[in-house]
C-alpha positions as CSV (number, residue, x, y, z in Angstrom):
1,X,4.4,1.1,32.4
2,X,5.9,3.3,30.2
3,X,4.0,4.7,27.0
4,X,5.2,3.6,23.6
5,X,6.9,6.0,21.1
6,X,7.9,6.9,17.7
7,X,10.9,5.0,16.8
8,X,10.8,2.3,19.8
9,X,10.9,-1.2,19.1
10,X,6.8,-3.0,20.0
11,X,6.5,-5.9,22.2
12,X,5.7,-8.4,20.3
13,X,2.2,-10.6,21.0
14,X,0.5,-13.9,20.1
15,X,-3.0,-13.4,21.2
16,X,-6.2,-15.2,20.7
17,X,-8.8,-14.1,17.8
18,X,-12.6,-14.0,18.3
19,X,-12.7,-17.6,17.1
20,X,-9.7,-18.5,19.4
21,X,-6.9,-18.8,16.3
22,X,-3.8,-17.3,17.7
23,X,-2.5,-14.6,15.9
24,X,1.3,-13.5,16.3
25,X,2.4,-9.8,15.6
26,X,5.4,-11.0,14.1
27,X,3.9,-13.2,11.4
28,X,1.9,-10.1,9.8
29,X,5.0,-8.9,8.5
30,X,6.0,-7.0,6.1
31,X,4.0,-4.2,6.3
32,X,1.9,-1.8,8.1
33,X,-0.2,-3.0,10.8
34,X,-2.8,-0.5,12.9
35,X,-3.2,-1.6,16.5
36,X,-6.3,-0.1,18.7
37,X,-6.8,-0.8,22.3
38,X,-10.3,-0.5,23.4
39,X,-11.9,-1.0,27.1
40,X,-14.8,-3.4,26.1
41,X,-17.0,-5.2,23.7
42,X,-20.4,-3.9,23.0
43,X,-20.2,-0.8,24.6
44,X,-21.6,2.5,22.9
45,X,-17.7,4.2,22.4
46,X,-15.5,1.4,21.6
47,X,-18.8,-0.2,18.9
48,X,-18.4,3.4,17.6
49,X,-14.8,2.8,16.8
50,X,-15.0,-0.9,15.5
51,X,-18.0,0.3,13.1
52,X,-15.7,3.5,12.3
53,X,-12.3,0.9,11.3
54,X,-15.0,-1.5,9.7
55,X,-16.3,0.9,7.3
56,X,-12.4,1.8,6.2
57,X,-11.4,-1.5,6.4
58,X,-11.4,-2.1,2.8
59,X,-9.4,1.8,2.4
60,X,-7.0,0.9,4.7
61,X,-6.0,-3.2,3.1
62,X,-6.0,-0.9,-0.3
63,X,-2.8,1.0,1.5
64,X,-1.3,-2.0,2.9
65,X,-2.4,-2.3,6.7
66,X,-3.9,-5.1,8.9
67,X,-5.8,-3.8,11.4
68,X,-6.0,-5.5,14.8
69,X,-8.7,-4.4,17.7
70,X,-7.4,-5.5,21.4
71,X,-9.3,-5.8,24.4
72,X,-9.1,-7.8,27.6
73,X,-12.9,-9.4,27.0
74,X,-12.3,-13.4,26.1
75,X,-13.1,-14.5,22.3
76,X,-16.6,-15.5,22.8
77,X,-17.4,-12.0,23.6
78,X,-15.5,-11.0,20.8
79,X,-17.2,-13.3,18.8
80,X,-20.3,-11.9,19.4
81,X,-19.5,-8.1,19.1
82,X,-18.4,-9.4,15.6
83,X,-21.3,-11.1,14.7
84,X,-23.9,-8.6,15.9
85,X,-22.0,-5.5,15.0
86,X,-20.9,-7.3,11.2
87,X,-17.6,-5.6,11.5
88,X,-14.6,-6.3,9.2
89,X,-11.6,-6.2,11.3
90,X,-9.3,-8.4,13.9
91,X,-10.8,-8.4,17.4
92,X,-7.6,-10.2,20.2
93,X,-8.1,-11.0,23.4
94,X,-6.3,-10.0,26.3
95,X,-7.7,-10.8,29.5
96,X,-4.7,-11.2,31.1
97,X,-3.7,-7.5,30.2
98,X,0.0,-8.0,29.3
99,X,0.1,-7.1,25.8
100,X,-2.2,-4.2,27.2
101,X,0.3,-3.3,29.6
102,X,3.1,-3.9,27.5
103,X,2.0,-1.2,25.1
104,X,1.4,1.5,28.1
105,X,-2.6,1.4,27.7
106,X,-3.4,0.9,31.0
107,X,-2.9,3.1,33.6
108,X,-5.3,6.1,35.2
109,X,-7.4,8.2,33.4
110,X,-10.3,10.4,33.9
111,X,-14.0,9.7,33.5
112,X,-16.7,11.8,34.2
113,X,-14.2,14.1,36.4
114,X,-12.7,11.4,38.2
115,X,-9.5,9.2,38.4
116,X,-9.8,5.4,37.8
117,X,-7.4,2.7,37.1
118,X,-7.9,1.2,33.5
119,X,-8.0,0.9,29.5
120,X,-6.5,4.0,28.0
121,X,-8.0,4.2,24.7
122,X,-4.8,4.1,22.0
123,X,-3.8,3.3,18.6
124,X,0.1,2.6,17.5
125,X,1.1,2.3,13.5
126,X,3.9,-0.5,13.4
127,X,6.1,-1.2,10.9
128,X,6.8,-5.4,11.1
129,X,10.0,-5.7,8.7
130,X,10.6,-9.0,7.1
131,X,12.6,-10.7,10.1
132,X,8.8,-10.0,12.5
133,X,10.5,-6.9,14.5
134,X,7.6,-4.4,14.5
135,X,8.9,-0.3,14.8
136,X,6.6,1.8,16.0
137,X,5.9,4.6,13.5
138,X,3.1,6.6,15.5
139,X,1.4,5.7,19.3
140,X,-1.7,8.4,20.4
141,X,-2.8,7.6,23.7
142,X,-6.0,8.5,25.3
143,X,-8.3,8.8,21.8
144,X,-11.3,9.5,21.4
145,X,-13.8,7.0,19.9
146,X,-15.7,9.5,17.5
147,X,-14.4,10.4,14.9
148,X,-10.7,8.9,15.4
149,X,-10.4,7.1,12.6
150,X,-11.2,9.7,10.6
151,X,-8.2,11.2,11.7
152,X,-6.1,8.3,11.2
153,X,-7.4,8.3,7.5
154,X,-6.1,12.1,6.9
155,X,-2.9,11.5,8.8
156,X,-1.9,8.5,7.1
157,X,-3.2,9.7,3.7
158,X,-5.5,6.4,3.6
């Protein structure tokens, strides 16, 4: 699948929350939404990240933006990662992968010097205008956990 870019139109999504509440992409709008997609629940990197967007949280509602976490684990997994890890944002689930795949992060990528089919670790800014049609203002692919939302925060002045 093709990766996303600046200026292209997002697939829109209705996926289920942690506590299994659908949540539609284009009923967020207007405004800024942050999407991450994240391999799996509980796991050192992508708890790293979560910890990282739920410390800014309350930073980033201050500037407008939703932030929605996206992984293929089902919501009681979700669930759980929320309640253990206290965090402050969205977690979807995709099990099916489509929204994943949709989006371009899943595909190969390298781990521990070698190729395997998967999760590519990305984060898209949208844009959903008044009528729900969500513009893609910035897509980084292949992220790091560490330290990334950092450099969100400095690029979007947040």
């Amino acid at each position: 699948m093709p990766q996303l870019q600046a200026g292209d139109i997002a697939p829109d999504f209705a996926l289920p929350d942690s506590g299994g509440r659908l949540v539609v992409l284009a009923g967020l709008g207007p405004g800024p939404v942050i999407v991450y997609f994240y391999p799996a629940a509980l796991t050192p990197g992508c708890t790293r990240e979560a910890l990282d967007f739920s410390a800014a949280a309350d930073a980033f509602r201050e500037a407008g933006y939703r932030i929605l976490g996206l992984s293929p684990d089902q919501p009681a997994k979700l669930a759980r990662f929320e309640a253990e890890q206290h965090l402050a944002i969205t977690l979807l689930s995709d099990p099916e992968r489509a929204v994943i795949t949709a989006y371009g992060a899943w595909g190969s990528r390298v781990i521990w010097g070698k190729a395997v089919e998967g999760l590519i670790r990305s984060t898209f800014v949208l844009d959903v205008d008044d009528q729900g049609r969500a513009l893609v203002r910035r897509a980084w692919y292949n992220v790091r956990a560490s330290g990334h939302v950092d450099r969100l925060r400095a690029v979007l002045d947040v």
